[in-house]
N, C-alpha and C positions, 0 to 999 in steps of 0.2 A: 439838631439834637435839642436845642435849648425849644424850640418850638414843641418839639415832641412832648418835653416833658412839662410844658405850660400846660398839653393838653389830656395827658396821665391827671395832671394835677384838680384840673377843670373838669375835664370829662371823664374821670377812670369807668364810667359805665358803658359810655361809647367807644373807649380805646378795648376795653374786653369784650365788645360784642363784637367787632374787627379780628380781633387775637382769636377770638371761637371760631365767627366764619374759615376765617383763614386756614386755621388748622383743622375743620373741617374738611376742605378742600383739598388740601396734602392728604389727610387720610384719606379722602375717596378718592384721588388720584392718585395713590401707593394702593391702593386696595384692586383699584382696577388694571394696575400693572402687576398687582400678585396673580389677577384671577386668568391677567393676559400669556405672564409667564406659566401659570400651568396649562391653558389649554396649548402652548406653543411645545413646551414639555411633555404633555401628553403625545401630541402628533410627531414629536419627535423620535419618543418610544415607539409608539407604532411603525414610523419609518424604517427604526432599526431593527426591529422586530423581523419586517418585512425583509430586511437585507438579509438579517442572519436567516432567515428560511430560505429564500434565496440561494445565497454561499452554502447552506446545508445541501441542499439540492442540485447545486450545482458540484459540489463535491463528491457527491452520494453518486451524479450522474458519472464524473471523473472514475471514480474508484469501481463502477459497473461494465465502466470502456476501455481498463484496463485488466481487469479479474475474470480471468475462466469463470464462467457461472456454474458450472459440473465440481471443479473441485475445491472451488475457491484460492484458488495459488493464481498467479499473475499469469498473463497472456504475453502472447509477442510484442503487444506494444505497452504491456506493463515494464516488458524486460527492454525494449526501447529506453523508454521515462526515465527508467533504470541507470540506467548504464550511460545516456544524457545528462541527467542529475549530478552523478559520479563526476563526468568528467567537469560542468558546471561548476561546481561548488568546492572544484579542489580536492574531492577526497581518492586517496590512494584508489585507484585500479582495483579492480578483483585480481585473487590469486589462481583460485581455480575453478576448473569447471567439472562437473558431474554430467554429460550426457545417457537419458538413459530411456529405452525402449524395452516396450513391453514383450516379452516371447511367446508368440502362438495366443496372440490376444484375436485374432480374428477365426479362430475356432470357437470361443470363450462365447462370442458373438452368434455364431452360427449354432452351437448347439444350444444353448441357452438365453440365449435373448438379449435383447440390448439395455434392457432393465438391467441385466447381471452384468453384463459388461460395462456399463456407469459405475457401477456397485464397484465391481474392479478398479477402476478408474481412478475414483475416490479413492479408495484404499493405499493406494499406492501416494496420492495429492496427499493424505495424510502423514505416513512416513516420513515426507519431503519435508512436513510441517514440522514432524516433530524433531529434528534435527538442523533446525534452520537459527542460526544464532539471527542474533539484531541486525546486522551488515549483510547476511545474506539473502539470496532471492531464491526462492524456491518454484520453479515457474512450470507451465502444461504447456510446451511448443503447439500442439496440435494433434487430434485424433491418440493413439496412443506410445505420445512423444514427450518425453519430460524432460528436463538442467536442474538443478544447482548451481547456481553461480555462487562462489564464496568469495570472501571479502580479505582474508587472510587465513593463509593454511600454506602449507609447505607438503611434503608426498605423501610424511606418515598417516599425517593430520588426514589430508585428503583420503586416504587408503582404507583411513578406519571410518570416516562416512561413508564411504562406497562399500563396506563390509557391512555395515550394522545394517544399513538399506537392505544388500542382499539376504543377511542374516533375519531380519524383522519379516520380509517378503514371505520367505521361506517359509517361516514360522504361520505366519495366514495362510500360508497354501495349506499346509501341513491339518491346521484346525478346520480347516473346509471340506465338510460331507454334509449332503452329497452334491450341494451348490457351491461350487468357487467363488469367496470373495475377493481372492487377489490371484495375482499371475504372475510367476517368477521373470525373471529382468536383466538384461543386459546393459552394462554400465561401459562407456568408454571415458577414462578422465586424461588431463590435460593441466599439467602446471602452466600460468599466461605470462606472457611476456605483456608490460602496459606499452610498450610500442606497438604493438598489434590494435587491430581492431575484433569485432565479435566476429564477421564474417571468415577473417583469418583461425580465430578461437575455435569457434566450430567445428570448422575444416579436421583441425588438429583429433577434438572429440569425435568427431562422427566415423573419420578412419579407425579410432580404437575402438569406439562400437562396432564397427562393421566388423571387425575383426572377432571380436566377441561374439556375435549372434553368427558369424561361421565357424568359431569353435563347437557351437551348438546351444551358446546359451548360458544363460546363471551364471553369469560369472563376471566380473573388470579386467578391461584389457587399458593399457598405460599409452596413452600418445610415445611415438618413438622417430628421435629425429632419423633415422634410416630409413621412414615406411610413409615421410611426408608424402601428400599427393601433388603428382604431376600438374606442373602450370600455375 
């Protein structure tokens, strides 16, 4: 220290051109690590950039291998993800199920084309949409096969969505001259038991539809534990 300032004293023109280099040198080595943090920071955005399009894409790809592309409601392995997710994540079971099939949809096809018969299709996927709270799934089994899975509902609950459905159905048929946009519908429903699986669920549905489309049609029939199926 004492030397230092012997030489502040003696030389303060040599000790200030040392203090300038110096701090020179701090500045252009801070300046070269600002200019190094941003091209690092630039490439980094880019990276993430590239992820998020990625995870978009990849998502985008997810939500196309799970969605009927005809009516846009979920498929069978969206209703899978479904009902895996549910039981993954803890949350309450579904309550009920809405099975429902189209009546005399393959005349719809034969007389009028398979353009109208999409056309129907959809109409019916929409319905489904437009009655589907948050919890529920509104799904196209296949060909012209459709569910409601609800998330919570008890008979009445269930009864009046399988009524408004019939009732909404109805009404398009009604306004369709002289091309049909929709095709009236057989509903079979089913309160769930969460000890059960979908396979058993089904089962329980598909016998009250059955029952339905050999009453003749347009109308819900009620799962009934006296008319379970054998085996």
């Amino acid at each position: 220290h004492a030397d230092f300032c012997r030489l502040v004293g003696d030389a303060p023109g040599l000790v200030a051109y040392f203090l300038r280099r110096t701090i020179m040198r701090v500045a252009n080595h801070e300046a070269s690590l600002i200019r190094q943090l941003r091209r690092r920071n630039t490439e980094l955005e880019a990276a993430l950039n590239n992820l998020y399009s990625a995870t978009s894409r990849l998502n985008h790809t997810e939500e196309l291998v799970r969605t009927d592309e005809l009516t846009g409601l979920s498929n069978r392995r969206g209703l899978s993800l479904y009902l895996q997710t549910s039981r993954t994540l803890g949350r309450k079971p579904p309550q009920g199920l809405l099975l429902i099939d189209c009546d005399h949809f393959k005349q719809i096809n034969d007389l009028y084309g398979h353009q109208v018969g999409d056309r129907v299709l959809q109409s019916v996927g929409n319905v489904l949409r437009s009655i589907a709270l948050r919890d529920d799934l509104p799904c196209r089994l296949g060909g012209d096969e459709f569910c409601m899975v609800v998330a919570e509902t008890d008979q009445d609950s269930l009864q009046q969505r399988a009524d408004f459905i019939l009732s909404a159905i109805r009404g398009l048929v009604a306004r369709a001259n002289p091309v049909p946009r929709a095709c009236v519908v057989s509903i079979g429903a089913a309160l769930l038991d969460a000890r059960d699986d979908w396979n058993h669920w089904y089962a329980l549905a598909d016998g009250a539809l059955y029952r339905a489309k050999h009453a003749g049609g347009d109308q819900l029939e009620w799962h009934r534990d006296d008319l379970l199926p054998s085996g």
